[in-house]
C-alpha positions in Angstrom: -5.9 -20.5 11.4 -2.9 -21.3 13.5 -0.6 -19.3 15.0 2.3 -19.6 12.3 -0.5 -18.8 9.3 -1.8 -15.5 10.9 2.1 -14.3 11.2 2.5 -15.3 7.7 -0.2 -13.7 6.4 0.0 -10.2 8.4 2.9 -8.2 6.2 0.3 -9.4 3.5 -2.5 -7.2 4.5 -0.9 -4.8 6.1 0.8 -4.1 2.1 -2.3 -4.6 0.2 -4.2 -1.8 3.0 -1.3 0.6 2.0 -1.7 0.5 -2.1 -5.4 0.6 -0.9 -5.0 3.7 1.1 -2.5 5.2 -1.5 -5.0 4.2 -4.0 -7.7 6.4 -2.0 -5.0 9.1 -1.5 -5.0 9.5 -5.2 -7.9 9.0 -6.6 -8.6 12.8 -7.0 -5.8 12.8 -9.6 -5.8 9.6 -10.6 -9.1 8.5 -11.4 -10.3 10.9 -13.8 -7.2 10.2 -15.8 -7.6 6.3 -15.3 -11.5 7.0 -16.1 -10.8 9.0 -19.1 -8.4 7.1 -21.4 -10.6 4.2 -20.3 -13.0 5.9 -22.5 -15.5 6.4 -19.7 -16.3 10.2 -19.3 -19.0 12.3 -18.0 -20.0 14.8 -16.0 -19.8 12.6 -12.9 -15.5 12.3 -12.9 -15.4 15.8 -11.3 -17.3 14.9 -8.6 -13.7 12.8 -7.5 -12.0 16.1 -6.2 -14.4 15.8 -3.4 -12.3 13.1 -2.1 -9.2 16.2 -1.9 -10.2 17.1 1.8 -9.7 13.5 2.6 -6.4 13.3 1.2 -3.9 14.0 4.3 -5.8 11.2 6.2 -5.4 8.5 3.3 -1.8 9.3 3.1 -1.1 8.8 6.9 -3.2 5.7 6.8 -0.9 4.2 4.2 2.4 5.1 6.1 1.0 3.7 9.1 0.4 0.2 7.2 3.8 0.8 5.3 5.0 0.9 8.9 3.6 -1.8 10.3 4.6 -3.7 6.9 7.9 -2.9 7.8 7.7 -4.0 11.1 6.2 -7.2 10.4 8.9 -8.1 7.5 12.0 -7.0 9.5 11.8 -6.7 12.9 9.1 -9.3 13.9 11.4 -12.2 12.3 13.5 -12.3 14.9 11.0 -13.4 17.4 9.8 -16.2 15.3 11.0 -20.0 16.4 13.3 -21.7 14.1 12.3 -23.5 11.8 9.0 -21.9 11.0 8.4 -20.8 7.5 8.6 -17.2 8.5 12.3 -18.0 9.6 13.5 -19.0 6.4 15.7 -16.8 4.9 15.0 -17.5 1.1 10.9 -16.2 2.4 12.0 -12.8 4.0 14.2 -11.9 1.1 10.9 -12.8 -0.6 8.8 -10.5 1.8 11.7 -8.3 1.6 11.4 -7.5 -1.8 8.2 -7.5 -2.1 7.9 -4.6 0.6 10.0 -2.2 -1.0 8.2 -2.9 -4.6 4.9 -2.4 -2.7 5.9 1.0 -0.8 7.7 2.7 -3.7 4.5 2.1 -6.1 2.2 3.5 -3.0 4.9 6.4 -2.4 4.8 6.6 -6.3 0.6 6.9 -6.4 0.9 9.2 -3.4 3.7 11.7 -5.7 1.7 12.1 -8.4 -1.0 14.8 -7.5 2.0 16.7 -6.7 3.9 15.8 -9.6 0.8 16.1 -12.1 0.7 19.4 -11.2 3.7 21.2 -12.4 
């Protein structure tokens, strides 16, 4: 993988490991209810709280990845050379985009043991 690919690709994991940690920071909440009107039930969905404890760590995992998300989509474009495809303007308003979509669904999953509560 060259140089140019492994820039391209970074913002791209680093969004997919925060849903994935948001994912984890809500599965408590979330999975039970996903599980449920799935029609999969049992005895077994309560043993998902366990994963409460673990919460605070999930949720700074998936800023941390938001950040460096961020970091990757606006500030590292400066340093690329022109003409490289992560230089292109019509791509970052691409990766753009796609950033904020991708951080306001994992700040939504991250909300909503706190909203599901009330």
């Amino acid at each position: 993988m060259s140089e140019a690919e492994s820039e391209v690709s970074s913002p791209k994991r680093f969004l997919l490991a925060g849903v994935a940690t948001a994912l984890a920071a809500s599965i408590c909440c979330i999975g039970p209810i996903v599980l449920l009107s799935l029609g999969i039930g049992g005895a077994w969905i309560s043993s998902l709280i366990l994963f409460e404890p673990y919460r605070p760590i999930f949720i700074g995992l998936t800023f941390l990845f938001l950040g460096l998300a961020f970091y990757r989509v606006y500030i590292a474009p400066r340093t690329y050379a022109r003409g490289s495809v992560c230089s292109d303007a019509r791509v970052l308003r691409h990766w753009r985009l796609g950033f904020w979509i991708i951080a306001i669904l994992a700040l939504g999953l991250i909300a909503v043991p706190w909203l599901a509560v009330k």
